[in-house]
Chimera marker file (.cmm) of the C-alpha trace (Angstrom):
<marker_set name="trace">
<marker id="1" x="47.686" y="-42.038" z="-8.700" r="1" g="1" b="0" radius="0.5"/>
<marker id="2" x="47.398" y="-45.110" z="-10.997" r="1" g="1" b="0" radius="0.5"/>
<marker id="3" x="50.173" y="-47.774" z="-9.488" r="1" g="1" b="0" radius="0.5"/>
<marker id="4" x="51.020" y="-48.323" z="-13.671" r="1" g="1" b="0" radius="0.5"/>
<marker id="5" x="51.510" y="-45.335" z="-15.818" r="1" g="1" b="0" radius="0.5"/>
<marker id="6" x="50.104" y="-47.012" z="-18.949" r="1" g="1" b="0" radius="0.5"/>
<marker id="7" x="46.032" y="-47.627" z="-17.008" r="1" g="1" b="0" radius="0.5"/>
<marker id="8" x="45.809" y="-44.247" z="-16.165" r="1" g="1" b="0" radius="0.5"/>
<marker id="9" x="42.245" y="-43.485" z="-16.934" r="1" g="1" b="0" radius="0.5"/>
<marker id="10" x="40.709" y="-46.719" z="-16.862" r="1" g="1" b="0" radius="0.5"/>
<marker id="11" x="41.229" y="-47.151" z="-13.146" r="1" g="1" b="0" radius="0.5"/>
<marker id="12" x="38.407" y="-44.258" z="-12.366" r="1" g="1" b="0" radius="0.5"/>
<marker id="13" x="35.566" y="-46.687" z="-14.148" r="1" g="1" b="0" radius="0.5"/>
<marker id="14" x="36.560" y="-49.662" z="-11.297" r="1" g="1" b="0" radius="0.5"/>
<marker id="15" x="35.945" y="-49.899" z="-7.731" r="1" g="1" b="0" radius="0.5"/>
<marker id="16" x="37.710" y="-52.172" z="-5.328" r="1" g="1" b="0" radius="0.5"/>
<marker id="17" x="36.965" y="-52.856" z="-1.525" r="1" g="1" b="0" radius="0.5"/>
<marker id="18" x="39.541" y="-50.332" z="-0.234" r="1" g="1" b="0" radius="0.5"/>
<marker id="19" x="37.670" y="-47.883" z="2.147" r="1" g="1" b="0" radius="0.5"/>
<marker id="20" x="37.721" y="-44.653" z="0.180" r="1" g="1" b="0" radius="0.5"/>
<marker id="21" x="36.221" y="-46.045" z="-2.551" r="1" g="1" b="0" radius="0.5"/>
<marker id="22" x="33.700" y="-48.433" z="-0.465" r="1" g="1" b="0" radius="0.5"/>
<marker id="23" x="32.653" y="-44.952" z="1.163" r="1" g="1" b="0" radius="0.5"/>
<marker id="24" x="31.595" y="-43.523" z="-1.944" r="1" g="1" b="0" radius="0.5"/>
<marker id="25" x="29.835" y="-46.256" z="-2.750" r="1" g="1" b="0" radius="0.5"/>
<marker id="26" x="28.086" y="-46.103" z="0.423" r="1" g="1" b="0" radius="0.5"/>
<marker id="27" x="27.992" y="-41.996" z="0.050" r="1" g="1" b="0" radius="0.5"/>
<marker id="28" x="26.474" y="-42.038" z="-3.606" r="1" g="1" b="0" radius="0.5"/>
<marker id="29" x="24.030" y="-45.007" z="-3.123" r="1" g="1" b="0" radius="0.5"/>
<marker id="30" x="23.192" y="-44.434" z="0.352" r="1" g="1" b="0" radius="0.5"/>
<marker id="31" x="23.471" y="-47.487" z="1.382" r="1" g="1" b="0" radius="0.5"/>
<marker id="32" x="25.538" y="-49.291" z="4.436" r="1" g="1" b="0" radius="0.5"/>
<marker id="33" x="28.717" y="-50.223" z="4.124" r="1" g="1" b="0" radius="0.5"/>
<marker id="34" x="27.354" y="-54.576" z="4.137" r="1" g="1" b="0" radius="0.5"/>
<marker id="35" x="25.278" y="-53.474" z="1.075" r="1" g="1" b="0" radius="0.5"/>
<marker id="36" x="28.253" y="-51.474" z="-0.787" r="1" g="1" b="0" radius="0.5"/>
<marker id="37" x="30.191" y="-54.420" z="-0.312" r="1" g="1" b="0" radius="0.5"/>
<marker id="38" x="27.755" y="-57.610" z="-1.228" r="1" g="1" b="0" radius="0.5"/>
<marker id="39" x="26.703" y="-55.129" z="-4.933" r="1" g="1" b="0" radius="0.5"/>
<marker id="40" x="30.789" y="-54.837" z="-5.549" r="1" g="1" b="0" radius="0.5"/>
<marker id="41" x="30.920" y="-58.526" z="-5.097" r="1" g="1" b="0" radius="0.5"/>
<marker id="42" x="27.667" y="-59.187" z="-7.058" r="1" g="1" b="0" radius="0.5"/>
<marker id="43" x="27.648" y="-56.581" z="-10.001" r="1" g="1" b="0" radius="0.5"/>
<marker id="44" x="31.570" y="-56.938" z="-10.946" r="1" g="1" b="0" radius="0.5"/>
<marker id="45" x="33.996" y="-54.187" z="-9.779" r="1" g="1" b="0" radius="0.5"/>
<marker id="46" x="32.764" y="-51.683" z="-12.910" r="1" g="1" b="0" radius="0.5"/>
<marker id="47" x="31.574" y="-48.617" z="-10.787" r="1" g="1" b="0" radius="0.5"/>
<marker id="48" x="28.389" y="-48.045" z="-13.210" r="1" g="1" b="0" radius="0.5"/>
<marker id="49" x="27.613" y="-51.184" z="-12.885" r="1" g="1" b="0" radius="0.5"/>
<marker id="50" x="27.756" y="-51.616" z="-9.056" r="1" g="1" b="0" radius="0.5"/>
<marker id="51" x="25.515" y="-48.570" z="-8.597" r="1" g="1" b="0" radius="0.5"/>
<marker id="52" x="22.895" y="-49.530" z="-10.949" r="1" g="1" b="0" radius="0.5"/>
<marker id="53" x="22.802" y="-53.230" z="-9.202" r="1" g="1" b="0" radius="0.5"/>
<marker id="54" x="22.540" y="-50.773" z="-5.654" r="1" g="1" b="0" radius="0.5"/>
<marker id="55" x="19.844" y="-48.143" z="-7.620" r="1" g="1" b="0" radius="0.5"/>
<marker id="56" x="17.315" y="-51.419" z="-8.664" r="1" g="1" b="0" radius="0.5"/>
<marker id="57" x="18.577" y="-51.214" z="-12.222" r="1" g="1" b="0" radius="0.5"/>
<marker id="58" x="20.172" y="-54.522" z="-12.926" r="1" g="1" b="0" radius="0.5"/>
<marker id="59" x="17.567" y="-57.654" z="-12.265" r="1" g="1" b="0" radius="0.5"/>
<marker id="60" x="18.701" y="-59.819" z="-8.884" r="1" g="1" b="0" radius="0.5"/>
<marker id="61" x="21.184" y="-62.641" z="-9.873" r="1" g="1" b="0" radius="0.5"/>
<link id1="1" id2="2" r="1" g="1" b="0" radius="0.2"/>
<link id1="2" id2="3" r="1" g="1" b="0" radius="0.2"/>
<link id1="3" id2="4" r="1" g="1" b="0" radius="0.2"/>
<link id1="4" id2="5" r="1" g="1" b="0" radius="0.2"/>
<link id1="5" id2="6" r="1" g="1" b="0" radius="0.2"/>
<link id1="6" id2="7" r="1" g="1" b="0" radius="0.2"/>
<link id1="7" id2="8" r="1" g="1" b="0" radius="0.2"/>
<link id1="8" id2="9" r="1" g="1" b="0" radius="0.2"/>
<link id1="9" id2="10" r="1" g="1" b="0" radius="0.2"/>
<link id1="10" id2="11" r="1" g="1" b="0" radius="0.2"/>
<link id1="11" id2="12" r="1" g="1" b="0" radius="0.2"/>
<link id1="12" id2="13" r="1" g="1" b="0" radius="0.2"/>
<link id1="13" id2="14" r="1" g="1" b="0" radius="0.2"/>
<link id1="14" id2="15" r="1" g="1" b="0" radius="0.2"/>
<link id1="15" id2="16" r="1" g="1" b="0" radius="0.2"/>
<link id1="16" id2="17" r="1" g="1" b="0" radius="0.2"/>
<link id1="17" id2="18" r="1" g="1" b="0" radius="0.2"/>
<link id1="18" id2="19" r="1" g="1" b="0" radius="0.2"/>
<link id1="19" id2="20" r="1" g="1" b="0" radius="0.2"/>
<link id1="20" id2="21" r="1" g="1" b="0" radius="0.2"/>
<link id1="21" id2="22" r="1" g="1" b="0" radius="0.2"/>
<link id1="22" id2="23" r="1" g="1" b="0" radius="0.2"/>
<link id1="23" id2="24" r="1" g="1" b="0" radius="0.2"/>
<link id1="24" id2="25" r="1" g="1" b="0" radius="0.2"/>
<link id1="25" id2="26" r="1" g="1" b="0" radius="0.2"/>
<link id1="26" id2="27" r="1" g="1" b="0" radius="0.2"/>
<link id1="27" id2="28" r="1" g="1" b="0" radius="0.2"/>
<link id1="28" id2="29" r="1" g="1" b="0" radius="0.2"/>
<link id1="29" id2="30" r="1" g="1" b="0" radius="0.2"/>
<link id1="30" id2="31" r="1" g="1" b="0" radius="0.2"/>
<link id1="31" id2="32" r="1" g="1" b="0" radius="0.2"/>
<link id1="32" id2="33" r="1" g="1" b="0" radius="0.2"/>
<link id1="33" id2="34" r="1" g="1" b="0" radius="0.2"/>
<link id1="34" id2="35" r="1" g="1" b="0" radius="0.2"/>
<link id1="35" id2="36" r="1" g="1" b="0" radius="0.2"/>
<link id1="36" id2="37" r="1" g="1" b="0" radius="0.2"/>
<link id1="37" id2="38" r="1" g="1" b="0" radius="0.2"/>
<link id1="38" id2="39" r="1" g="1" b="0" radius="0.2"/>
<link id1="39" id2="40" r="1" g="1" b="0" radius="0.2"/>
<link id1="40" id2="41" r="1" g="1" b="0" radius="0.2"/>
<link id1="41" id2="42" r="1" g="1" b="0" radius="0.2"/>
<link id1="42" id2="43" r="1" g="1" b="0" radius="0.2"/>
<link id1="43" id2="44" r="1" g="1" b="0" radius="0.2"/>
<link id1="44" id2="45" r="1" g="1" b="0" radius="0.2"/>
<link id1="45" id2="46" r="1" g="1" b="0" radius="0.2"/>
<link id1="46" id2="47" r="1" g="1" b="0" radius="0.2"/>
<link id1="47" id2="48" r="1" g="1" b="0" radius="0.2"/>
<link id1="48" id2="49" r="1" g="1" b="0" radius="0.2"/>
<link id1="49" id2="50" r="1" g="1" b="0" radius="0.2"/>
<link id1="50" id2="51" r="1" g="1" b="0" radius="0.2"/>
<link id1="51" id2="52" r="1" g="1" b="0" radius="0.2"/>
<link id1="52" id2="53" r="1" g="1" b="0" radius="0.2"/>
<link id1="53" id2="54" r="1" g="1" b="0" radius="0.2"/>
<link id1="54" id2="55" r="1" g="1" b="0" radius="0.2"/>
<link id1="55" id2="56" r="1" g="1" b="0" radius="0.2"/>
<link id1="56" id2="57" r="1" g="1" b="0" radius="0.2"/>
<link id1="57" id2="58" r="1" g="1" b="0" radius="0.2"/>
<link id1="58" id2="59" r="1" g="1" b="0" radius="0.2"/>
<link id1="59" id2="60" r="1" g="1" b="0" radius="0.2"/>
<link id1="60" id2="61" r="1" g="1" b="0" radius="0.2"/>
</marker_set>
């Protein structure tokens, strides 16, 4: 559940470093949990944007 009642929705397109979501990351990329971490920080904390840094998608920075 969204911690403000007016984002809900929005929150499901963003990933943060808490472990759940870092473990999806990790689950749908297959990728360790270093690598998860390091695209989050690279890519910016959109989720479609994080996997397609993690899937070869996005050029290197």
């Amino acid at each position: 559940m969204v911690d403000d009642p007016k984002k809900q929705g929005r929150d499901r397109q963003f990933v943060s470093t808490q472990e759940h979501e870092v473990a999806y990351i990790m689950k749908t990329a297959k990728v360790i949990r270093q690598k998860a971490l390091e695209a989050i920080r690279i890519a910016s904390p959109a989720r479609d944007k994080v996997l397609a840094h993690l899937r070869g998608k996005e050029g290197s920075p």
